[in-house]
N, C-alpha and C positions, 0 to 999 in steps of 0.2 A: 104266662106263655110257655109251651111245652118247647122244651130245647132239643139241641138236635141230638143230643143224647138218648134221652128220652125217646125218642121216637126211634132208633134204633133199639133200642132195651124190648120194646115192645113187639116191634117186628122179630128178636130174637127167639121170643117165650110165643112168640102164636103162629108162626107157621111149622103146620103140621104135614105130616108124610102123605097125607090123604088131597095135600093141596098142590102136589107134584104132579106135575104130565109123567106118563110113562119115561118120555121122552126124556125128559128131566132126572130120573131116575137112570134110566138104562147110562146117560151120560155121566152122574157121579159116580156108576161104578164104572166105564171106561177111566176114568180119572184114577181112579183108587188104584186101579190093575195095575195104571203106569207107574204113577207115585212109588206102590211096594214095589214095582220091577226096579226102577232106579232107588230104592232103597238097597235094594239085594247087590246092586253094582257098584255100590258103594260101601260099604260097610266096613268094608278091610283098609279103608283110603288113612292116610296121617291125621288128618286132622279130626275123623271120627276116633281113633284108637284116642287121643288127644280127650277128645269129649267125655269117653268109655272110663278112662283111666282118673276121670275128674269125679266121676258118675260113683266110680266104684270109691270113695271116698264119702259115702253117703249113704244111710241107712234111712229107714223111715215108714213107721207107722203107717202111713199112707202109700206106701209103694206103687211105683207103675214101671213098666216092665220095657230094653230097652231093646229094640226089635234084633234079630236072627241072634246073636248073645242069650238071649232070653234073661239077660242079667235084671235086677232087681235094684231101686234106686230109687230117690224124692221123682214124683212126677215132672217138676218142672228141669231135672238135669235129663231125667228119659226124653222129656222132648227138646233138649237140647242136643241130644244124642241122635237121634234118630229123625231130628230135623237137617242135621252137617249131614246125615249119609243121605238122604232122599238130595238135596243138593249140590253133592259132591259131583257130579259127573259132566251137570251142567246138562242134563237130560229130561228133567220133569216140565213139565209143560208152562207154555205163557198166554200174557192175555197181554192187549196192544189195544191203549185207548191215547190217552193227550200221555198220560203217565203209562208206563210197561212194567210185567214183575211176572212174576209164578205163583198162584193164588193156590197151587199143590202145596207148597211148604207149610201151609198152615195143619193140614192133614197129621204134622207130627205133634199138635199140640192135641188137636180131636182125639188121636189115639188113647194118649196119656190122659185128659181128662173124661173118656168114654169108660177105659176100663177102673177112674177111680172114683166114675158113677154106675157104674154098672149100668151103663146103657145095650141096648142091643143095636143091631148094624141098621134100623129103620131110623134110629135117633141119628147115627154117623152120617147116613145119607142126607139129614135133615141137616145136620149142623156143617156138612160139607156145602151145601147152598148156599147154607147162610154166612158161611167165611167168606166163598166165592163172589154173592153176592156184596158184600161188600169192597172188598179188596176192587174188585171191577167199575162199581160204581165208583168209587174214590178216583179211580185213575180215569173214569172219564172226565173228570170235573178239571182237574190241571195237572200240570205238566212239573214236578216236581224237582225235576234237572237244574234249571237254572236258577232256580234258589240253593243250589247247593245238599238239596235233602234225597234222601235214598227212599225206594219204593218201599224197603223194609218197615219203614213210620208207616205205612199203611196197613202192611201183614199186621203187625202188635193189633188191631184195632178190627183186624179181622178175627187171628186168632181169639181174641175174648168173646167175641161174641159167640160165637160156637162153645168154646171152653162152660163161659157161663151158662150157658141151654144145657150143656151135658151134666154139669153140677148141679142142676134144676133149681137153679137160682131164682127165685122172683123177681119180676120188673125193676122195683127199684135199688136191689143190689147189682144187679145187670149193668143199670146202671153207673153204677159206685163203680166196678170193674172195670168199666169202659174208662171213665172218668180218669180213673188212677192211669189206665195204662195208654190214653192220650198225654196226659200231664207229666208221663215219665219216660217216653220213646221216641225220643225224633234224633232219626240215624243219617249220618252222611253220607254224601254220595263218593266223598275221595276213594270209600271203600271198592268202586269198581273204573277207579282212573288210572294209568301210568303201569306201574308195574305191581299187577292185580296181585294181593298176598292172601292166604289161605281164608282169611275173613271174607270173601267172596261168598262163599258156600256157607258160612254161619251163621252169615248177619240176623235171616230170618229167622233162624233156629235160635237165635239170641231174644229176638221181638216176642216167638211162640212161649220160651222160657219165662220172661216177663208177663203174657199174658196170662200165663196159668200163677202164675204169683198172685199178681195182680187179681186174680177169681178169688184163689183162695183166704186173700184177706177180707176185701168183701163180704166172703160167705160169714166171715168171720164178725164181721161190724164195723170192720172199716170203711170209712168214707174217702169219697174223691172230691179236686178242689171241683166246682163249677158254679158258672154252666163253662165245659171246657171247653167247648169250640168257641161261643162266643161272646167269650170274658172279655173284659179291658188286655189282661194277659194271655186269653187263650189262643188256642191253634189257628182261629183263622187272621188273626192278628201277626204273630208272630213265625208261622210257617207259611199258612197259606199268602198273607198279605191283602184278603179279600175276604169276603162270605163264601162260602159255598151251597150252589144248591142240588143235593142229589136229585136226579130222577128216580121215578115213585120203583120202589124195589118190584123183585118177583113174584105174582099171585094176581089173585084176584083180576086176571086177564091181561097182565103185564110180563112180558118176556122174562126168561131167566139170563142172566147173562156166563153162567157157567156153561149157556151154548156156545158161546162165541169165544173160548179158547180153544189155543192151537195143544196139538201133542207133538212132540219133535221126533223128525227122524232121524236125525243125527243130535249127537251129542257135545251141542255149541249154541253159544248165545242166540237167543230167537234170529236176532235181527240179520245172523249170516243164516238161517237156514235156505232163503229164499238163492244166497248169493252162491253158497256151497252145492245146491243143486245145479245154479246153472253152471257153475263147472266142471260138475262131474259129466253133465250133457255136453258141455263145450271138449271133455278130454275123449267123450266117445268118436267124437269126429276129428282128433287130432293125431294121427299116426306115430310120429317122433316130435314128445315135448319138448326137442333140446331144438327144431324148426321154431320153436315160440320164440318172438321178436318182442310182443307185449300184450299184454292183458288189463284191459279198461273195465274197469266196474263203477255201474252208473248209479245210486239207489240213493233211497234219502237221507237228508239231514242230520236225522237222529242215530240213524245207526254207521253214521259218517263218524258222528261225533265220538259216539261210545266204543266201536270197533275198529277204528282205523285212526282214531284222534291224537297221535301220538306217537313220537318212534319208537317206544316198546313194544309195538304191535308187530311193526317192521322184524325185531329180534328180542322175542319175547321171552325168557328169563327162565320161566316155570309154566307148570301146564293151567293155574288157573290164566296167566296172563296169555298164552295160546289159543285157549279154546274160548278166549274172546276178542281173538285176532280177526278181523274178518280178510287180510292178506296173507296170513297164516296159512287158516281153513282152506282158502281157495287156493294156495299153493297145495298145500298137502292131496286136496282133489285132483287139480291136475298133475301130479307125481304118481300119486298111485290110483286113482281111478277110485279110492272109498276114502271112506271116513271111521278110524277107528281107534279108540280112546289112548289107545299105547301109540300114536304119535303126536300124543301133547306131554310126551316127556324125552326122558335120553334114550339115544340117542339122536336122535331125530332132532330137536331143538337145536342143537348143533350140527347138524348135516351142512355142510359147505353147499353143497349139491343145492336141495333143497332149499335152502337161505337165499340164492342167487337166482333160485323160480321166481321168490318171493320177493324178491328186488324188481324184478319187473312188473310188478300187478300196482297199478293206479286205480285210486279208488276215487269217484269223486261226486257230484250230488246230482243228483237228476229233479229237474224242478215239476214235471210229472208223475215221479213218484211223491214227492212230496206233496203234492194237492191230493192225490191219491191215500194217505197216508191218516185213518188207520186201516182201513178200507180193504188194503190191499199191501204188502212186503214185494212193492215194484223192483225187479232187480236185471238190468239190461247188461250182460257182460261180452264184452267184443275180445277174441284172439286174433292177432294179427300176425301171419307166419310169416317167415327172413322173406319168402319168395312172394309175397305180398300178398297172397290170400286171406281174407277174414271170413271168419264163425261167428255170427253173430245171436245170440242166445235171451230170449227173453223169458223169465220166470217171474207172476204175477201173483198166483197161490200154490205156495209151495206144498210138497206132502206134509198134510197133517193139521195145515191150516184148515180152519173151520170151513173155508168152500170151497178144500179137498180133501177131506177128513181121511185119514186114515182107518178104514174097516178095522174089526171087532177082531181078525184073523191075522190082519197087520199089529194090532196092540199085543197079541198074546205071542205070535213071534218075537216079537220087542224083547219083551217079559220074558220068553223062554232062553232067550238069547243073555240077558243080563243075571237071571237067574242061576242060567248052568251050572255054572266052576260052582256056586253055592249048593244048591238044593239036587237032590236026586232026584228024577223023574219023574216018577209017583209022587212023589211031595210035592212037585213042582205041579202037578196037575189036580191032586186033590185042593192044594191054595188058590188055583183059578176057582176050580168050581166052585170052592166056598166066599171067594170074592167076586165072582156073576151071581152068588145066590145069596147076598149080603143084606140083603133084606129079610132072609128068616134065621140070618145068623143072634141068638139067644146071650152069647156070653163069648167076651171080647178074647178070655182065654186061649183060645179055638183057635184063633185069629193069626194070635205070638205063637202058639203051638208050633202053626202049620210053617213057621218065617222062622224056624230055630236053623242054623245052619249045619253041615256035618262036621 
């Protein structure tokens, strides 16, 4: 019987660039665009310096290179490195099935194993599907919250597949890859409960780290335990608690599903973007916020759970545990009418002011978002002024969600916007065009060149 391994191994070595829709294509490079933008927004953050400074600790015959740095290091600390900055801001894009995650962070592991295959940007493109593809399909199948497991056990398992393809691994070392980096990655979820600490933003970049390990022993001759998913011991036994069955991947007339992820436009947990917007709608119709009496926010389950589940949310600590406040977020909207990354720290975390918006905002579950849910990020928020009037604010596909997609001209603003304070202008435009025209890019060098910072 061919295991589920296997059948993944196989899908990873045969879908080719020629089996892409345009459409498919034009969309991993809007991906890409945002990814390095929130790569460049992040770079300078603690806990990439953290990564950097771990990185530079390491030499290696095999080097891969650690993005706008241009430092030099083992492949698999460069994609630790450069997976904490694409993460750091809490900006790269998501994808919302039973399970939720960022199927971009895999992106830092592709890099590092692209330039130490010398692939060109039509292979990047191809193994950026194939990450995505899986990462998505995984989280359609189940919901991994209440067993206590983090979406990151999925990234690992995304990241090698792509890794593998870009090492031009054959089928059954693919396999061994995969194998080893199920059998060795199953991450928790406390990582993003209570009072969120810097491993928020790494965790992935930790799974991508291992996946490219993981390749490189393989390539080597090492074997993995299996059949890992469904041993007596394996994954669907002891993580999943069931079989799983994917649906049939991308090709061959079957959807991609790196369609159906969102890009954000603010820089916070998916599950407030829906709720952040309608408050920044609900602050354009409120004259004097200090008239607000109370603010009800209606939305599902899930993101009741993971962004308002707790009183750290209420007076959250640090900025990872803010910018997944969804009481937070939507105070800070309605105080200043944006959203912008310097106030998910001091002084602002401390604002009395502020704090006491945020004492008023009820979050609670709407049982029509939740049938609606993945469908749709239903987010119903009501302001109720001293003199009794209500705003009542519905936001169903926020910007950026897939069935409101943010144009091509919106992503490079993003990008120009996060970029800035890093890149000069000219650089900053010569690295779009060579990431819209990444399909005839030759040599990954080009790539880091264009992302060196000043």
């Amino acid at each position: 019987m061919t295991t589920l391994a296997e059948k993944l191994a196989a899908y990873a070595v045969s879908l080719r660039y020629e089996d892409l829709p345009p459409a498919v294509v034009h969309q991993a490079k809007r991906l890409i665009v945002d990814t390095l933008g929130c790569a460049l927004g992040g770079h300078n953050s603690e806990p990439v310096r953290i990564a950097r400074a771990q990185a530079a600790t390491v030499t290696s015959t095999q080097p891969a290179t650690i993005l706008c740095s241009g430092e030099r290091t083992s492949a698999d600390l460069a994609a630790f490195a450069n997976g904490s900055m694409i993460r750091y801001l809490d900006f790269n894009d998501g994808y919302t099935g039973r399970e939720a995650g960022h199927p971009s962070d895999s992106v830092a592991a592709l890099l590092a194993a692209a330039e130490l295959g010398n692939a060109n940007g039509r292979e990047l493109i191809v193994t950026t599907v194939i990450a995505y593809e899986m990462f998505c399909r995984m989280c359609d199948t189940i919901n991994f919250k209440p067993m206590g497991f983090d979406h990151v056990t999925i990234g690992a398992m995304a990241s090698v597949l792509g890794v593998a393809r870009l090492l031009k691994l054959p089928v059954e070392k693919v396999t061994h890859a995969l194998n080893l980096t199920v059998a060795a990655n199953v991450a928790l979820y406390q990582t993003r409960i209570g009072n969120v600490s810097m491993w928020k933003g790494c965790a992935y970049a930790n799974s991508s780290r291992n996946a490219i390990f993981a390749a490189q022993m393989a390539q080597r001759g090492m074997t993995g335990p299996s059949p890992v998913f469904e041993g007596r011991g394996g994954y669907f036994t002891a993580v999943t608690r069931q079989p799983v069955e994917l649906a049939p991947f991308g090709g061959n007339g079957q959807p991609f599903r790196i369609m159906d992820c969102l890009i954000k436009r603010y820089p916070l947990g998916q599950y407030s973007q829906s709720v952040v917007q309608a408050a920044l709608e609900a602050r354009a119709l409120v004259k004097d916020i200090n008239e607000i009496e109370s603010i009800d926010v209606r939305t599902l389950h899930t993101a009741i759970e993971m962004m308002a589940g707790d009183i750290d949310k209420w007076r959250p600590a640090n900025r990872e545990t803010a910018d997944h406040s969804m009481p937070y977020t939507a105070g800070v909207a309605l105080k200043y009418g944006c959203i912008d990354v310097k106030y998910f720290d001091d002084p602002y975390l401390h604002d009395p002011a502020l704090l006491e918006l945020v004492g008023r905002i009820k979050c609670g579950e709407s049982e029509e978002a939740n049938q609606r849910e993945p469908e749709a990020m239903l987010c119903d928020l009501t302001v109720t002024l001293r003199n009794g009037k209500r705003e009542d604010i519905r936001v169903e596909y926020h910007r950026g969600h897939p069935r409101n997609p943010m144009p091509d001209v919106e992503i490079e603003e993003k990008f120009r916007e996060l970029a800035g304070d890093q890149l000069p202008k000219m650089q900053c435009d010569a690295l779009l065009a060579r990431l819209w025209s990444l399909d005839s890019l030759e040599n990954m060098g080009e790539l880091f060149a264009l992302t060196r910072c000043k």
